[in-house]
C-alpha positions in Angstrom: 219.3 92.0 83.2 217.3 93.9 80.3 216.9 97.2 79.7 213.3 98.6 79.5 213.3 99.1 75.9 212.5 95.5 75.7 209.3 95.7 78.0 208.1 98.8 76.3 208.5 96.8 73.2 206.8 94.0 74.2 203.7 95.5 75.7 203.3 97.6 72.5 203.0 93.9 70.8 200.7 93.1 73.3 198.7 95.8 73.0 198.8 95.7 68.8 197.2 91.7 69.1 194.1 93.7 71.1 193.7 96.2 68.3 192.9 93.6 66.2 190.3 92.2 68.5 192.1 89.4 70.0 192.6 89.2 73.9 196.6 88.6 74.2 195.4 86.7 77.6 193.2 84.5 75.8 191.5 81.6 78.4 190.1 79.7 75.8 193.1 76.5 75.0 192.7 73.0 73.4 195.0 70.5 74.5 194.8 66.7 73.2 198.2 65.5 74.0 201.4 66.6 76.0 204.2 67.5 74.2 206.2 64.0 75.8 203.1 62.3 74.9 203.1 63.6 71.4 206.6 62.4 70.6 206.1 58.9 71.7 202.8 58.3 70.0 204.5 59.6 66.7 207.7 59.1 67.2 209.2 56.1 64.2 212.2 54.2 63.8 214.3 55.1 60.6 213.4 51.6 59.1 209.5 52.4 59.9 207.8 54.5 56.9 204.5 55.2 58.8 205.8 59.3 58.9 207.4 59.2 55.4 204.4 61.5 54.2 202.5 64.1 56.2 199.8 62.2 57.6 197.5 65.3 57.6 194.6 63.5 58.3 195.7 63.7 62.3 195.2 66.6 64.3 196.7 67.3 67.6 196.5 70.0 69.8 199.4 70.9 72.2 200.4 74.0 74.6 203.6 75.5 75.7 205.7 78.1 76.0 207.9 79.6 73.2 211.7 78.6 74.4 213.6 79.2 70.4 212.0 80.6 67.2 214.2 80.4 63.7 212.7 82.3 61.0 212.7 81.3 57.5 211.2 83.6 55.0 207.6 82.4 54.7 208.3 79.3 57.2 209.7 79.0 60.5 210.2 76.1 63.9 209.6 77.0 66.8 210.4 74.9 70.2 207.3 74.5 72.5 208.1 73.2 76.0 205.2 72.3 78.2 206.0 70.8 81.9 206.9 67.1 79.9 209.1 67.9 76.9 210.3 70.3 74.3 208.6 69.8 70.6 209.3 71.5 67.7 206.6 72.8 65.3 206.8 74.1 62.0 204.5 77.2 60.8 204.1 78.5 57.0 202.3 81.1 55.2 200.8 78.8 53.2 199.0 77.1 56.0 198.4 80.5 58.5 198.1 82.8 55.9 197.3 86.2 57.1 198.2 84.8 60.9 201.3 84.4 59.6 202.4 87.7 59.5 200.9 88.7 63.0 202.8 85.8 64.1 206.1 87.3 62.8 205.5 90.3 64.1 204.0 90.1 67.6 205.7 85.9 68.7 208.3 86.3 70.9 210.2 83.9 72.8 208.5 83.4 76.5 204.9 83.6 75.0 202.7 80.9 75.8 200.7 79.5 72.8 198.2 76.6 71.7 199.3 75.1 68.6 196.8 72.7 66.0 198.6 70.4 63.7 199.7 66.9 62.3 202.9 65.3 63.0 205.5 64.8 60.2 209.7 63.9 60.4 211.6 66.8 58.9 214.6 66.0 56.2 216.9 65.6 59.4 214.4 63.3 60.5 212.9 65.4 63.6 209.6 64.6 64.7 207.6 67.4 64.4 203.8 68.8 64.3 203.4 70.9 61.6 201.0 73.7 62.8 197.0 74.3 60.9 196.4 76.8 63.7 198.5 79.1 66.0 196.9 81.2 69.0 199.2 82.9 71.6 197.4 82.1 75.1 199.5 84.5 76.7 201.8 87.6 76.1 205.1 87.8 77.9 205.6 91.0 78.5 209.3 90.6 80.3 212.1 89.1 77.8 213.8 85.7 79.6 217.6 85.3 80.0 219.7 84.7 76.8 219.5 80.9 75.7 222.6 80.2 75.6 223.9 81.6 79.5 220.5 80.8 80.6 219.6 81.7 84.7 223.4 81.5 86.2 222.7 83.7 88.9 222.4 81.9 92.1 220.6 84.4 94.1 217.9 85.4 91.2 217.1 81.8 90.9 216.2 81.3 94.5 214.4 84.7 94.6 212.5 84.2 91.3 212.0 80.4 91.4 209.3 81.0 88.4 212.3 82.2 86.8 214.3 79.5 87.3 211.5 76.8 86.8 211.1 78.4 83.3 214.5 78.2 82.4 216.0 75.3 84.1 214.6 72.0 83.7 216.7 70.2 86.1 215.2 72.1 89.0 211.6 71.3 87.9 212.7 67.5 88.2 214.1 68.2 91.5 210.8 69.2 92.8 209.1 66.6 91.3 210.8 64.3 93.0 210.5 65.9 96.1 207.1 65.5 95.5 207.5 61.6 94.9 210.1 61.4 97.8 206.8 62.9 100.3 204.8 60.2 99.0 206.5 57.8 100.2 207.1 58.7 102.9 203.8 59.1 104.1 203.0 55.6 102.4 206.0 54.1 104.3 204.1 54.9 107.6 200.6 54.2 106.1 201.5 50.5 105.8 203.0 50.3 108.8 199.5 51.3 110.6 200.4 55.3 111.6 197.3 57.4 111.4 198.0 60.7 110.1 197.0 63.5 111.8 196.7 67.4 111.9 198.1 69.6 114.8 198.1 73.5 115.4 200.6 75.8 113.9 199.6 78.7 115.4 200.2 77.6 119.8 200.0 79.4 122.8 203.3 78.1 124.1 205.9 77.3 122.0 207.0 73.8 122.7 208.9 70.4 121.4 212.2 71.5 120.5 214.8 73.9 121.9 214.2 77.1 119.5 213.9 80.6 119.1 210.0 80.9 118.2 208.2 83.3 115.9 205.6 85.7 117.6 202.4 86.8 116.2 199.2 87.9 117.6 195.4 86.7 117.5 193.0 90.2 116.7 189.6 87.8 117.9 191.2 86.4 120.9 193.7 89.3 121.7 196.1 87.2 122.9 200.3 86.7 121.3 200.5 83.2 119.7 203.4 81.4 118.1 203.9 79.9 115.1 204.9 76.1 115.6 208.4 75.0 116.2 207.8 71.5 116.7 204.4 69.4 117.0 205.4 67.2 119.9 203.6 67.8 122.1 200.0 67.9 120.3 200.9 64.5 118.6 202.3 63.1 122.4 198.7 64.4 123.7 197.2 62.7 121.1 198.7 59.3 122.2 197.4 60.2 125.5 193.9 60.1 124.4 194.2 56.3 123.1 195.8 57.0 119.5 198.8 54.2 119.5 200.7 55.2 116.4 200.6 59.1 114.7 202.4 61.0 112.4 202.1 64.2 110.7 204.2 65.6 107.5 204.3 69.5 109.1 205.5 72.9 108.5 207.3 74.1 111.3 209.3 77.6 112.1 212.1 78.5 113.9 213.7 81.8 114.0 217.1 81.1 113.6 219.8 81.7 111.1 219.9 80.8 107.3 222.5 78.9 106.0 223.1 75.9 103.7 220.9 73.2 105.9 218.8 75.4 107.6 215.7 77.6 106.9 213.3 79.1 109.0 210.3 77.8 107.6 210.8 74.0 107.2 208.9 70.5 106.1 210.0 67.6 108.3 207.6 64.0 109.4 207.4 63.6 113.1 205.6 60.1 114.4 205.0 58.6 117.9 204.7 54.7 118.4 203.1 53.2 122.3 204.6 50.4 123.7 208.5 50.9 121.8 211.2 52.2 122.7 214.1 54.1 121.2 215.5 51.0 119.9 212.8 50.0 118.0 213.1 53.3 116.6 216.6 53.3 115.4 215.8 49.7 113.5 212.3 51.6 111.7 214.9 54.4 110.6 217.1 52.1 109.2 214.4 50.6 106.9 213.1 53.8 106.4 216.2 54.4 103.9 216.8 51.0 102.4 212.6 51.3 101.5 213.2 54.8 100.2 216.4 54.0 98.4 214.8 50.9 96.6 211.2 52.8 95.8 213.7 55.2 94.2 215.9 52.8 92.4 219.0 54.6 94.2 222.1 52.5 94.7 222.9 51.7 98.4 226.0 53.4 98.0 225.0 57.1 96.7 226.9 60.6 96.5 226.1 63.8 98.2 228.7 66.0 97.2 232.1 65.4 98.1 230.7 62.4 100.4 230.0 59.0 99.3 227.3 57.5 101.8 227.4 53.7 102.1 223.9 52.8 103.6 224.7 49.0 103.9 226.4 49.6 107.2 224.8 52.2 109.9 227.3 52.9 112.8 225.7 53.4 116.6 227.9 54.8 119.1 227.3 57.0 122.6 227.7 60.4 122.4 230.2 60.3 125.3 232.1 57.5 123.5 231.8 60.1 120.3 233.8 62.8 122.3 236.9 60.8 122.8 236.6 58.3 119.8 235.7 60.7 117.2 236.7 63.5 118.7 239.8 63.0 119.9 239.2 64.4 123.6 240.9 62.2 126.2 237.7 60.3 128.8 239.3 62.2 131.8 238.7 65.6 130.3 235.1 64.6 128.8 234.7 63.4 132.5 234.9 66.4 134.1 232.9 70.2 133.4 235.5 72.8 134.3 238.3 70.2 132.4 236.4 70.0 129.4 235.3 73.8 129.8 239.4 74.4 129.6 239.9 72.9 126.8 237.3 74.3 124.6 238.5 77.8 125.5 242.1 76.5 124.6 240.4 75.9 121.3 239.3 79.5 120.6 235.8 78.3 121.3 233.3 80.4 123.5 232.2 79.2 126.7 230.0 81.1 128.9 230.6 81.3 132.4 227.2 80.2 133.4 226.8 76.8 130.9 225.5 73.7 132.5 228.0 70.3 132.0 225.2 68.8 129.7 225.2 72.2 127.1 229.6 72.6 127.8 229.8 69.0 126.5 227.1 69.9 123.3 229.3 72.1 122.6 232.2 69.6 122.5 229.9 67.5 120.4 229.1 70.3 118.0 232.8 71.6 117.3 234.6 68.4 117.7 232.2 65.5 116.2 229.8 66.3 114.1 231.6 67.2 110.8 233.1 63.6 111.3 230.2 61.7 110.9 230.0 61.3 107.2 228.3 57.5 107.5 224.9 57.0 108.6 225.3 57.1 112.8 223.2 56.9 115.4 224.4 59.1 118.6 222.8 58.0 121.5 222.7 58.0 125.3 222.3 62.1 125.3 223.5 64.1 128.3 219.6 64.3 130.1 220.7 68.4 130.6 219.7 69.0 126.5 217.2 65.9 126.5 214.2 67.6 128.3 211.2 65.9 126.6 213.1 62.6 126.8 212.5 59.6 129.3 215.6 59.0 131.7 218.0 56.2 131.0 217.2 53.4 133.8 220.6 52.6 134.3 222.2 56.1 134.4 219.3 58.9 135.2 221.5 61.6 133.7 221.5 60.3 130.4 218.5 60.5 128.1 217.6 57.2 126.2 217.5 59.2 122.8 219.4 59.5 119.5 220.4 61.4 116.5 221.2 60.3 113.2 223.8 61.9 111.5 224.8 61.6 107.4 226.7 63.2 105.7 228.0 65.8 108.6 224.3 66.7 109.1 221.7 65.7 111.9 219.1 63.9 110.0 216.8 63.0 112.5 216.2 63.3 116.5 214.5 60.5 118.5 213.8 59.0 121.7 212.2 57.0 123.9 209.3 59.5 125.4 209.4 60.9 129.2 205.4 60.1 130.0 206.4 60.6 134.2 204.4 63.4 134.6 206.0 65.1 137.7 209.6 64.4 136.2 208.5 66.4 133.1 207.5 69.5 135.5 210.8 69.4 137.1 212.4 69.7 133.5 210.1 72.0 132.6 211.1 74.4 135.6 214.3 73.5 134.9 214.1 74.7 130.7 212.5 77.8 132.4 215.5 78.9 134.8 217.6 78.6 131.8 215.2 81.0 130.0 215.6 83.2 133.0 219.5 83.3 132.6 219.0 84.6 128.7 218.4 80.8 127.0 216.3 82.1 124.0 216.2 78.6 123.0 215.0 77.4 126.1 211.4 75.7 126.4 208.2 77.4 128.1 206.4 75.7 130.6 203.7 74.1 129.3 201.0 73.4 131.9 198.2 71.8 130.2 200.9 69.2 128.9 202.1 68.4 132.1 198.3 68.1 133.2 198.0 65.6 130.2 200.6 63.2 130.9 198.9 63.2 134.5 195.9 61.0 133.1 198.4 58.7 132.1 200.5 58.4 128.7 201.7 55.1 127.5 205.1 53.9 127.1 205.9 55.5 123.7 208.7 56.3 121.1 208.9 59.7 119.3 210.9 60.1 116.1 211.4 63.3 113.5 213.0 63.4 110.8 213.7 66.7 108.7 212.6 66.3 105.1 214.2 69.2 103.4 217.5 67.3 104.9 216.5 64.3 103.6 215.8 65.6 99.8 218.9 67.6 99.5 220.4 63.9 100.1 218.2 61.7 98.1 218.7 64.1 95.3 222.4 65.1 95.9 222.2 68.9 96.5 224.1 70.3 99.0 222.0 73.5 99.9 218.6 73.7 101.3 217.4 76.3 99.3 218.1 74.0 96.1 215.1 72.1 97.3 212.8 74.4 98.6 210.5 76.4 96.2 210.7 79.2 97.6 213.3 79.9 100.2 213.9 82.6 102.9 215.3 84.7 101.0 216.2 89.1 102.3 214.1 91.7 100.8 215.3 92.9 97.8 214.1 95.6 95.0 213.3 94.7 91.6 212.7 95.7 87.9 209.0 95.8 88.7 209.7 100.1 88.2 210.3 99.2 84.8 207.1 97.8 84.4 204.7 100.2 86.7 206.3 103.0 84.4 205.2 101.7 81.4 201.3 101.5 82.2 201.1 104.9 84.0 
């Protein structure tokens, strides 16, 4: 990116501000106003004389970092951008005097610096503070990418996401609104009564979701312990002990591949409500997005990349239906395993020999479905085989009374209507457990103490989560998770640091 003449040079500067007795880390800043601040409190119409003159008599102090100088002789501008805006100031010998010459000589773009001054409107009419003092806070000591390409490499700006903060401004509105986005959510739930709660993230058994868990290990206690994959089953124990409606905004890990919608470490909300069922659910979800699409002043109709996503109608179909409706896979073959097994091997897809009828039709679902479901959808009525948290339809015991919400070709969110029958949920468990056996990395544990817990009784009770990261590349129309996660998973790779470490041995 740069060679290391530039970082040589630039901590020679750095060191030349401390041989004249000033700390080029200086702690010591005055701020009165933020740069976006500053421009509406000054800023005039062209009919409106207030800024003909240099109203000298007001002093302002803003910070910021350097992003353009252009010298001029004995004057110069320079662009400031602090997390609102991007001002422009104007310095002159005649106001710095002997600073102004150290400022020529040691003010480089990517310095951070805390500038004193008035405002006045340039001949081009440009607001503008016109600097009385000038102190560099902080010495950058490695040059940024060129203005005019700016940060175009993909993989840099996920691995340096300071970088990319610094030099694209779009991506620090992203993650403000993320931040916005959370907020609401959690005051969605608020007002509807949930309590919200803390769980684990370090368990004993891994549980809640089918997934491939991280393993670390407790020095005190010498025992392994996992980090979270889901936290089910703490918040379900929780409604247990008398709590009637929970949720907690969480952190969970899963070790599983990286690709555009996944990462191993990830944000989602999961919430549990007594006395409802899945239904009751599916109606919350839906105005879940209309509330966040209105707080946001989104239309209903909104684009996520080649999609358009119309949330005025949300489709509900069963994921049996799904398989021949959307899928295109006649009801006698979705009927039957070693039919259905047949036909995905006639489609170059992998079947394994020893595949229950529940996992040979997810499969189905997964290669024949799920890239079709570009509207909002809820799947529902799941095969009870990959449902093993989930209570049993009353109707049809091997179907699960749960759904998934696809947009967009991507799950969304996973819910259900909660198993609380105890000795049902041991059999599942033993079940998830003989799959483990047979090589199911994914498989659950068997989690005694949880079994033991629904055994003093758990109401009836609906369990909802929804992944957030998901949700935000929506809301904000990016189509990779990594766009909207500060700091993604990202391989190990070398650096420039050498270039530095050299320089100071």
């Amino acid at each position: 990116m740069f060679s290391n003449i530039y970082i040589k040079q630039r901590i020679q500067k750095a060191n030349s501000i401390r041989d004249c007795g000033k700390n080029p880390y200086d702690n010591n800043a005055i701020k009165t106003i933020s740069n976006i601040d500053f421009i509406k409190k000054y800023e005039i119409n062209a009919k409106d004389s207030a800024l003909a003159k240099e109203d000298s008599h007001i002093k302002e102090y803003i910070t910021g970092r350097v992003k353009l100088i252009r010298l001029m002789g004995k004057a110069a501008f320079i662009d400031i951008e602090d997390e609102s805006s991007v001002l422009q100031v104007y310095i002159s010998k005649n106001d710095l005097e002997s600073e102004f010459e150290e400022i020529k000589k040691v003010l480089e773009v990517g310095d951070i610096v805390n500038i004193g001054g008035y405002p006045f409107k340039t001949k081009t009419n440009q607001l503008t503070l016109h600097s009385t003092s000038f102190k560099i806070l902080t010495k950058s000591i490695i040059p940024l990418p060129e203005k005019f390409h700016g940060l175009v490499d993909i993989e840099l700006r996920y691995r340096q996401r300071y970088l990319d903060l610094i030099m694209n401004t779009n991506v620090r509105e992203t993650f403000k609104l993320r931040s916005k986005i959370i907020s609401l959510i959690r005051a969605f739930f608020e007002n509807k009564g949930f309590l919200e709660v803390e769980t684990p993230m370090l368990h004993p058994i891994p549980g809640g979701a089918n997934a491939k868990p991280f393993i670390t290990h407790h020095n005190s206690l010498g025992v392994k312990r996992y980090l979270r994959i889901a936290p089910e089953l703490y918040l379900k124990r929780l409604i247990v002990g008398g709590f009637e409606s929970v949720f907690e905004i969480n952190k969970s890990f899963r070790n599983e591949g990286i690709d555009h919608s996944h990462n191993p470490e990830f944000t989602m909300i999961e919430f549990y409500w007594a006395y409802k069922t899945y239904k009751d659910l599916i109606a919350l979800t839906k105005d879940f997005f209309i509330y966040l699409l209105d707080s946001l002043k989104l239309p209903r109709v909104i684009e996520w990349g080649e999609f358009k996503i119309d949330f005025n109608n949300f489709n509900e179909i069963s994921y049996i239906d799904s398989l021949h409706i959307i899928g295109g896979i006649s009801k006698d073959i979705v009927g039957d395993k070693t039919k259905l097994s047949n036909y995905l091997k006639n489609a170059n897809i992998e079947v394994e020999s020893n595949l229950s009828y529940g996992k040979i039709l997810s499969l189905a679902f997964d290669n024949f479905v799920e890239s079709k479901l570009i509207s909002p959808t809820f799947i529902t009525d799941f095969p009870i085989e990959i449902s093993p948290l989930a209570r049993r339809n009353d109707k049809n015991p091997n179907l699960a009374d749960r759904f998934e919400l696809f947009i967009g070709a991507k799950e969304m969110s996973n819910g259900f209507s909660e198993l609380n029958d105890p000795l049902d949920q041991l059999g599942r468990f033993r079940l998830q457990v003989q799959e483990k056996e047979k090589g199911d990395e994914e498989a659950q544990y068997m989690d005694e103490d949880y079994v033991w817990a629904l055994g003093y009784g758990m109401p009836p009770v609906a369990g909802q989560g929804i992944g957030i990261d998901r949700l935000i590349m929506l809301l904000t129309n990016n189509k990779s998770i990594k766009d909207v996660i500060l700091f993604p998973a990202m391989k190990v790779q070398k650096n420039e640091f050498d270039i530095v470490n050299k320089e100071v041995e």
